[in-house]
C-alpha positions as CSV (number, residue, x, y, z in Angstrom):
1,X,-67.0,97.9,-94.2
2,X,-65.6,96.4,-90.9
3,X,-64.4,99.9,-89.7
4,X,-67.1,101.5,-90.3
5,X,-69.4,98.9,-88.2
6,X,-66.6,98.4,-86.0
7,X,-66.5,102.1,-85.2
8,X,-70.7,102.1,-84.9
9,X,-70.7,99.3,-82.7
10,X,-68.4,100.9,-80.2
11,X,-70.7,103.6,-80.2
12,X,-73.6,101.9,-79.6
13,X,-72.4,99.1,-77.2
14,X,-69.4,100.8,-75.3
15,X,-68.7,98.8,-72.4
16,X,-70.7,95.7,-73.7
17,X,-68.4,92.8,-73.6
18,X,-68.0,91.7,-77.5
19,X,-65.4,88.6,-76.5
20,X,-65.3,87.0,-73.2
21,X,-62.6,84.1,-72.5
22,X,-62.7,82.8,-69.5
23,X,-62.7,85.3,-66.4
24,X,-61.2,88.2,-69.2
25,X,-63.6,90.8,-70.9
26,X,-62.8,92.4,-74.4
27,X,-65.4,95.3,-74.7
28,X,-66.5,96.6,-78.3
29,X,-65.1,100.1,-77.2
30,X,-61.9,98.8,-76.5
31,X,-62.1,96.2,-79.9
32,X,-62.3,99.0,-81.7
33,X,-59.6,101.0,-80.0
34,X,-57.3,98.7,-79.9
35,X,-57.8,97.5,-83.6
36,X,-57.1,101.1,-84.3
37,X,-53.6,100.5,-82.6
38,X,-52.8,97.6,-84.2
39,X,-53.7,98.6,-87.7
40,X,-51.7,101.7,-86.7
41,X,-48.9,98.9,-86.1
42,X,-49.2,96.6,-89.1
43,X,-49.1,99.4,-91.1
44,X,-46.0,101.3,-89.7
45,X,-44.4,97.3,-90.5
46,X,-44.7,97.8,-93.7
47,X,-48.2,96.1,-94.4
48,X,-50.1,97.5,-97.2
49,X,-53.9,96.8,-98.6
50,X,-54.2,93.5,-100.4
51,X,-51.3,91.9,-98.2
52,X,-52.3,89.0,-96.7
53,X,-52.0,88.9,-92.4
54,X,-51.4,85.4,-91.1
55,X,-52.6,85.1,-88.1
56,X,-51.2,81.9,-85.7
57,X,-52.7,82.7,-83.0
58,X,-55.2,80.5,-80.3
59,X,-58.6,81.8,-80.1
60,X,-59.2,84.5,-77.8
61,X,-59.3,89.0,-78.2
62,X,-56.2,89.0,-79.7
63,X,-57.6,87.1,-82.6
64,X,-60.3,89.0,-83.3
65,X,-58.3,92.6,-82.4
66,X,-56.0,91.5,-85.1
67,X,-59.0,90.1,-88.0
68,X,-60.4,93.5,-87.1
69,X,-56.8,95.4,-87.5
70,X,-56.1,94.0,-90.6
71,X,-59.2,95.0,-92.3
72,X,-59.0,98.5,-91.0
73,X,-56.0,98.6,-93.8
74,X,-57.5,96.6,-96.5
75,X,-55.4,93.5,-95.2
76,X,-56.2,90.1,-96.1
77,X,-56.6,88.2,-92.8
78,X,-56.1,84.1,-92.9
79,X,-56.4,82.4,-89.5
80,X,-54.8,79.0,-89.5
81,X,-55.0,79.2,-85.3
82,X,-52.3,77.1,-84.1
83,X,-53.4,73.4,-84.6
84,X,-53.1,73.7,-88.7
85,X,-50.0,75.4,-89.2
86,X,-49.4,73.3,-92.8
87,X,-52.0,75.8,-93.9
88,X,-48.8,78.6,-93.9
89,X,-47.6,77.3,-96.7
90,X,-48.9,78.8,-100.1
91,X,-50.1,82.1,-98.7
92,X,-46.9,84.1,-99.0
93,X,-48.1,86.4,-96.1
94,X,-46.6,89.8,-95.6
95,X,-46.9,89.5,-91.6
96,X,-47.0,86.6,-89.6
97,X,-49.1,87.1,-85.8
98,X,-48.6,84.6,-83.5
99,X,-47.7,83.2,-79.9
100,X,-45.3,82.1,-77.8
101,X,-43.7,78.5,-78.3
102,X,-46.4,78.0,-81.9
103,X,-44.2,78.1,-84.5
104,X,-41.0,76.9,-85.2
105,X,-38.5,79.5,-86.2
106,X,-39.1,81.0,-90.4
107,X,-36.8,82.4,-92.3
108,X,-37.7,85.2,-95.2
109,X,-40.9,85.8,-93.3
110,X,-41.6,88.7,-91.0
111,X,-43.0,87.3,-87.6
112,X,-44.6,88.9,-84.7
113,X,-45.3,86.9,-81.2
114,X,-47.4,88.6,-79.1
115,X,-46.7,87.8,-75.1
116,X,-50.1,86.8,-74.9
117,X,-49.2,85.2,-71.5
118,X,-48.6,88.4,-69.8
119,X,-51.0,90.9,-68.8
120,X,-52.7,90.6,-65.3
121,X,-53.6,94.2,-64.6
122,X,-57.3,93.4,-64.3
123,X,-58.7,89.7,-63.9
124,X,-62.2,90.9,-65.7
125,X,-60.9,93.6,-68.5
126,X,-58.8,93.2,-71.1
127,X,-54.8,94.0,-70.7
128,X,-53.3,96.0,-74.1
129,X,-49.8,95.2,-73.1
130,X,-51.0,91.2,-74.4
131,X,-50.2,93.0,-77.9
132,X,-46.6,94.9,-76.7
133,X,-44.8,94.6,-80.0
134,X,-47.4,95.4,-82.9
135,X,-49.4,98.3,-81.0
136,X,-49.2,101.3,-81.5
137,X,-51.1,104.3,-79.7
138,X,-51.7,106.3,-83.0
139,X,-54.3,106.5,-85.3
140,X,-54.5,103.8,-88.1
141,X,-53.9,105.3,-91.8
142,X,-56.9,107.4,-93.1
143,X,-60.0,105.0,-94.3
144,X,-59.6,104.3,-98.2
145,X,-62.6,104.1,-100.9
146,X,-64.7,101.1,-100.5
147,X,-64.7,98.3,-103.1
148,X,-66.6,95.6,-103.0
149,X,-64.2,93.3,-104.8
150,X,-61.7,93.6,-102.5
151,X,-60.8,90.6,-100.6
152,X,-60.7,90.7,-97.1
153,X,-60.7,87.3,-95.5
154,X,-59.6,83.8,-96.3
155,X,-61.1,80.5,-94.5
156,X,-60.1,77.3,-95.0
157,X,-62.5,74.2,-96.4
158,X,-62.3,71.4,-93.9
159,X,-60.1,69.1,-95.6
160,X,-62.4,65.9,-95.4
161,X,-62.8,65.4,-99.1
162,X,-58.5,66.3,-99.8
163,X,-56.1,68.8,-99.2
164,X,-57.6,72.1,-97.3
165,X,-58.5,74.8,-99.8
166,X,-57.9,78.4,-99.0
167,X,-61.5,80.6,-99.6
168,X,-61.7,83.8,-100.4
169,X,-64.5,86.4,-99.2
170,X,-64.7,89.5,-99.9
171,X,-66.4,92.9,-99.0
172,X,-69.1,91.6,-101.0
173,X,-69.4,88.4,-99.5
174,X,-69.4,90.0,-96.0
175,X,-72.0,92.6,-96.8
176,X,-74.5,90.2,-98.0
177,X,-73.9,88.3,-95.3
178,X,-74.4,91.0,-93.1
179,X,-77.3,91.9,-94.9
180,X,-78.9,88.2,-94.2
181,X,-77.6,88.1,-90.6
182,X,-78.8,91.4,-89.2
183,X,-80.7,93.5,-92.0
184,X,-81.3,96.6,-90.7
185,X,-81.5,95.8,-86.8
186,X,-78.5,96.7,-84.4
187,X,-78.1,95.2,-81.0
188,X,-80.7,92.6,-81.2
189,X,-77.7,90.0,-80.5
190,X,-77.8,87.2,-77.2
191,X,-74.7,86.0,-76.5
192,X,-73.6,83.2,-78.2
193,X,-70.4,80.4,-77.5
194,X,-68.6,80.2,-80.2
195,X,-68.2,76.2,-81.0
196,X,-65.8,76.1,-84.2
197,X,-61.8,78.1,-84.0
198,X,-62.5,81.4,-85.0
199,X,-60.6,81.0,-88.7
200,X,-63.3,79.4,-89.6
201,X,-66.6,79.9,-91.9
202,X,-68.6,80.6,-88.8
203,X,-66.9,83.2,-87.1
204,X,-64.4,84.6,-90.4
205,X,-67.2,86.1,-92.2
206,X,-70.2,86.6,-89.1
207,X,-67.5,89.3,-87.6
208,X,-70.2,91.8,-89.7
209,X,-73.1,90.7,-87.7
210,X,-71.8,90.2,-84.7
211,X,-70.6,94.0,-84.8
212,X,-73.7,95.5,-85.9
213,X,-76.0,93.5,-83.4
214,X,-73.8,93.9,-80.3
215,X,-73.4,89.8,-79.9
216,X,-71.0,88.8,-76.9
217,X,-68.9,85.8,-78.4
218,X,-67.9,83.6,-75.6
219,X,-64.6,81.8,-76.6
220,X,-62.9,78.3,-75.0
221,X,-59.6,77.9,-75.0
222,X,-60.4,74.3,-75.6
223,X,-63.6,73.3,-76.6
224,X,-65.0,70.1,-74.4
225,X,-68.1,69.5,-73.1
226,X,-67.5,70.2,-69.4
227,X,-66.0,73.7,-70.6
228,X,-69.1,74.3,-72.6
229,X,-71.4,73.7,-70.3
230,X,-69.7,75.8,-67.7
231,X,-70.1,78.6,-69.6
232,X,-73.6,77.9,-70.6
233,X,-74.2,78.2,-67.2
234,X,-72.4,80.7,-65.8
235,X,-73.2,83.3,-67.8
236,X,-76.9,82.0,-68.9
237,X,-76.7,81.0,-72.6
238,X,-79.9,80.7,-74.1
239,X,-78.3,78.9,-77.5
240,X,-76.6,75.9,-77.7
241,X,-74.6,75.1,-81.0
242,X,-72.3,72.7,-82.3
243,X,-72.1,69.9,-84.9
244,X,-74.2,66.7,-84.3
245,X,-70.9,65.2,-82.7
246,X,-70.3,67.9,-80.4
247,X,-73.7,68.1,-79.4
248,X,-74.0,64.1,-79.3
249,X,-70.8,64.7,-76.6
250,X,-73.2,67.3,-74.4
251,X,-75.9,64.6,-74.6
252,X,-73.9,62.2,-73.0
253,X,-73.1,63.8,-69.6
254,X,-76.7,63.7,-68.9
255,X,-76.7,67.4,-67.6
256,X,-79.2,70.1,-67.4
257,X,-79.4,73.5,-69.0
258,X,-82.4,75.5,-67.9
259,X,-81.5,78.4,-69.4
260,X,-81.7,77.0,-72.9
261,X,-84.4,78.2,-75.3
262,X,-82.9,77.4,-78.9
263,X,-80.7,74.3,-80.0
264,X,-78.7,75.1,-83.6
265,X,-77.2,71.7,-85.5
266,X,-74.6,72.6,-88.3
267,X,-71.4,71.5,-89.7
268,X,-72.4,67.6,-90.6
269,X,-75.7,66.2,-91.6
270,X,-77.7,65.1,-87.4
271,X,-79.7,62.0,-88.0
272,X,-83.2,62.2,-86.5
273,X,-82.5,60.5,-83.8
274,X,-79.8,63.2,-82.5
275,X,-82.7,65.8,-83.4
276,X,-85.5,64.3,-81.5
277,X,-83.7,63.2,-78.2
278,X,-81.9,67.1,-78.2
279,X,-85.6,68.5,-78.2
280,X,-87.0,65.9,-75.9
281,X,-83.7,66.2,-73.2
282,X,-83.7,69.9,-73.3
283,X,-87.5,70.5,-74.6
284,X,-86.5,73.5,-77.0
285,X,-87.0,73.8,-80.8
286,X,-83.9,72.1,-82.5
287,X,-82.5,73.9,-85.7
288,X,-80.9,72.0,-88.6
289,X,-78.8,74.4,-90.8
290,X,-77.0,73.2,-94.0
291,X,-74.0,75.4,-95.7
292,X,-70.6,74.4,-97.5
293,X,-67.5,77.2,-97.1
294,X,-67.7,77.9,-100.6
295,X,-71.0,78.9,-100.2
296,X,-70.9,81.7,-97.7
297,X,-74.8,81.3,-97.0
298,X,-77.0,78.3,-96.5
299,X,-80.0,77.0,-95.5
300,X,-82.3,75.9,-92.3
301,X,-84.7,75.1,-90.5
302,X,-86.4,78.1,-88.1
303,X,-87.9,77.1,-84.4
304,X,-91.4,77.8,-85.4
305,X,-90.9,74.9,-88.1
306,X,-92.5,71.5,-87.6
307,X,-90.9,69.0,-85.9
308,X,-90.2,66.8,-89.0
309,X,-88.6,69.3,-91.0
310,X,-85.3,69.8,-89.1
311,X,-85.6,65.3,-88.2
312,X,-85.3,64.8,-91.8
313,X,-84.3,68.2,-93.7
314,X,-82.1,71.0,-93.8
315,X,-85.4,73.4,-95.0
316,X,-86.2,75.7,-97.5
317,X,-84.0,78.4,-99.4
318,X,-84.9,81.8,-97.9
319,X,-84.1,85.3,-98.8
320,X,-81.2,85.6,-101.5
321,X,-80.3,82.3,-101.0
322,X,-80.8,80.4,-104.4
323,X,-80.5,75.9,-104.0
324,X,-80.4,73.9,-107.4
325,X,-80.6,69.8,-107.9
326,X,-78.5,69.0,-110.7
327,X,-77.4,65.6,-112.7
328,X,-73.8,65.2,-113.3
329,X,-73.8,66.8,-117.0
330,X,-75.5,70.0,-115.1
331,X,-79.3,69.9,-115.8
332,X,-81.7,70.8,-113.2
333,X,-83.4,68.3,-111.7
334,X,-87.1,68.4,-110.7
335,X,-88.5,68.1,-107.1
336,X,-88.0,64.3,-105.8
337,X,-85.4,63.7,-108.0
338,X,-81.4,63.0,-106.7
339,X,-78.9,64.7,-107.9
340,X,-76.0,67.4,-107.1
341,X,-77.1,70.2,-104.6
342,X,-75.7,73.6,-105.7
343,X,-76.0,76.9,-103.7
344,X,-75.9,80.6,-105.0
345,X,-76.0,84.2,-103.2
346,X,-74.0,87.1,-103.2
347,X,-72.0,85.5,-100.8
348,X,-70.5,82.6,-102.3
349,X,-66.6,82.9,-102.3
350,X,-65.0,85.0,-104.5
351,X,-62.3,81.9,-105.4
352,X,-59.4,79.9,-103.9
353,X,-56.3,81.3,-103.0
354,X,-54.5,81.4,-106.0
355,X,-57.1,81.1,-108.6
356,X,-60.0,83.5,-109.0
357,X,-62.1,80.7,-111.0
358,X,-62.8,77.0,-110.5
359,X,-64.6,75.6,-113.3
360,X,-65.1,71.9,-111.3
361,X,-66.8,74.2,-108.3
362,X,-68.5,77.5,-110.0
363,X,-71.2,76.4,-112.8
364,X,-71.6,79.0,-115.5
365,X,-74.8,80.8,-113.5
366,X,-72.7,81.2,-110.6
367,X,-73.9,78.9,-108.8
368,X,-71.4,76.6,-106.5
369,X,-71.5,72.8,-106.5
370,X,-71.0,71.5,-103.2
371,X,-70.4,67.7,-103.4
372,X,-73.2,67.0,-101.5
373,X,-76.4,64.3,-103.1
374,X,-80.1,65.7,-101.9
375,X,-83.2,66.0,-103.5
376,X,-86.1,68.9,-102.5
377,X,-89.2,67.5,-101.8
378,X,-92.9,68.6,-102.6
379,X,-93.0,71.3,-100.1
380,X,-89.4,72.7,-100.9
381,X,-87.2,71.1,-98.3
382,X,-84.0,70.1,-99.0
383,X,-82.9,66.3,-97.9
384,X,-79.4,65.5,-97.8
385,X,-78.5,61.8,-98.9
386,X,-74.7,61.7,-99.1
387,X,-71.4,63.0,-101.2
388,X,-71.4,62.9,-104.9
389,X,-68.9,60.7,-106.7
390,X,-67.1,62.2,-109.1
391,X,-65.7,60.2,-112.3
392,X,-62.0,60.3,-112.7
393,X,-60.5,63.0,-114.9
């Protein structure tokens, strides 16, 4: 699936810049060219479909060149970035990608560090020779049948309720996602930045719709508010996004963004407070959007919603997206009622790393608990109220 839109993009878009870090310029041509390389490279290493590709890398092209690579072969990527390397342990990886001075030396384990402080050909276009050492300038092995049950990426849950939980999604996840993201439009994508690491729910399975509608993904090497809002305005961002505290840091320097036209909350329940001074500062609609990483697909609110629905909602399920309130011994709950809010679409996680089935996360009509307490109200909003506690086994 990502080869073929991979390929179709770089048809469409050529020179368009698909990741921008600061003054450097990955175009989707040359995403896709290089990808080629590299998946030419993984696979002359050895690396074979269903193996899983570690990649330790910070966020930047060579990231997403090597996400892209792996899939080209019917990898497995996992990106743990560089700031959780304790998720490295359980994934017995085939390849590890990473960068200079990340990781500590591993034995047993095949390791590739790209000099991803070299390359200063061209300060605006993207230098190849950043990935001397896995690229090769040959075609990648010969596409293989499509299945939809293979798995091609895994994410990591945030790690606020316990230990970190590998996800896995697979070309079904990502194609329903696709299908929700872009439907049948290409290159109707405005550049975004992108406000979470790229191993991450957000980026990790959107790598479909940001293909197919041509969407340049500004990266920082280190997200703070100064850097974000130099790049909002440097390269005239019309959407900001972030969780409620990264948006509550914006806030605080007291800057303007004329260029804005969309605000998107996500990641951690915005009071209405947060919601109404955003919209009043920067007088754009303000977007509240709701989804766990089990889930794959959420909900929220749209700019042409009232006011009050993203102050004190998440809104209402839309396309395939399916929400259920449930009491603890799994009955559905009627509107105004409190209880358990479950999720279901085609694109909720295939299973953890290591086990295909989780019977204290999947209910038995596939739908996916999610630990968070809500209720929908009388127009079919959902309201989130808090965590669910869960009596001792």
């Amino acid at each position: 699936m990502l080869r073929l839109l991979a390929g179709e993009a770089a048809r469409r878009f050529g020179g368009r810049a698909a990741v921008v870090t600061g003054s450097a310029s990955l175009s989707f041509a040359d995403l896709d060219r290089f990808s080629d390389q590299v998946a030419a490279g993984l696979a002359h290493r050895g690396t074979r479909i269903g193996d899983v590709v570690v990649l330790a890398l910070p966020d930047g092209p060579e990231f997403v060149i090597c996400y892209l690579a792996a899939a080209k072969i019917g990898a497995v990527t996992a990106g743990i970035g560089v700031e959780r390397l304790g998720l490295l342990t359980g994934l017995d990886p085939a390849i590890v990608i990473t960068a200079p001075s990340v990781l500590p030396p591993l034995s047993g384990l095949d390791v590739v560090t790209l000099p991803i402080d070299r390359g200063r050909r061209s300060p605006h276009l993207y230098d190849p020779v950043r990935l001397t050492g896995l690229r090769r300038p040959e075609p990648p092995p010969p596409p293989f049948p499509p299945d939809p049950a293979r798995p091609v990426v895994i994410t990591f849950t945030s790690g606020r309720t316990g230990p970190p939980k590998g996800v896995v999604f697979g070309n079904r996840q990502l194609e329903a996602i696709r299908a929700h993201g872009a439907g049948l439009r290409w290159g109707t994508g405005d550049a975004r930045l992108v406000p979470h690491p790229l191993g991450q729910l957000g980026f990790a399975t959107r790598l479909p719709v940001i293909l197919q509608t041509g969407r340049t993904c500004h990266v920082v090497a280190e997200w703070t508010p100064d850097a974000v809002l130099r790049v909002l305005r440097e390269h005239k961002i019309g959407v900001l996004q972030g969780t409620p505290h990264q948006l509550s840091r914006i806030l605080d320097l007291r800057e303007e963004l004329p260029e804005l036209s969309l605000i998107l909350s996500s990641g951690a329940p915005a009071t209405p407070a947060l919601i109404r001074t955003l919209r009043t500062r920067y007088g754009v609609p303000v977007c509240n959007r709701y989804i766990c990483t089990e889930a794959g697909l959420g909900l929220g609110t749209r700019p042409d919603d009232p006011d009050e629905d993203a102050e004190f909602s998440v809104g209402r399920p839309r396309g395939s997206v399916n929400v259920s309130i449930r009491d603890a011994e799994g009955r559905a709950l009627p509107a105004g009622d409190h209880g358990e809010v479950l999720l279901r679409s085609e694109a909720v996680m295939s299973g953890y790393v290591g086990r295909s089935t989780d019977h204290a996360v999947f209910a038995k009509d596939g739908f996916i608990r999610t630990g968070d307490r809500g209720y929908i109200d009388h127009t079919g909003r959902l309201h989130l109220v808090g965590r669910v506690t869960r009596k001792p086994a």
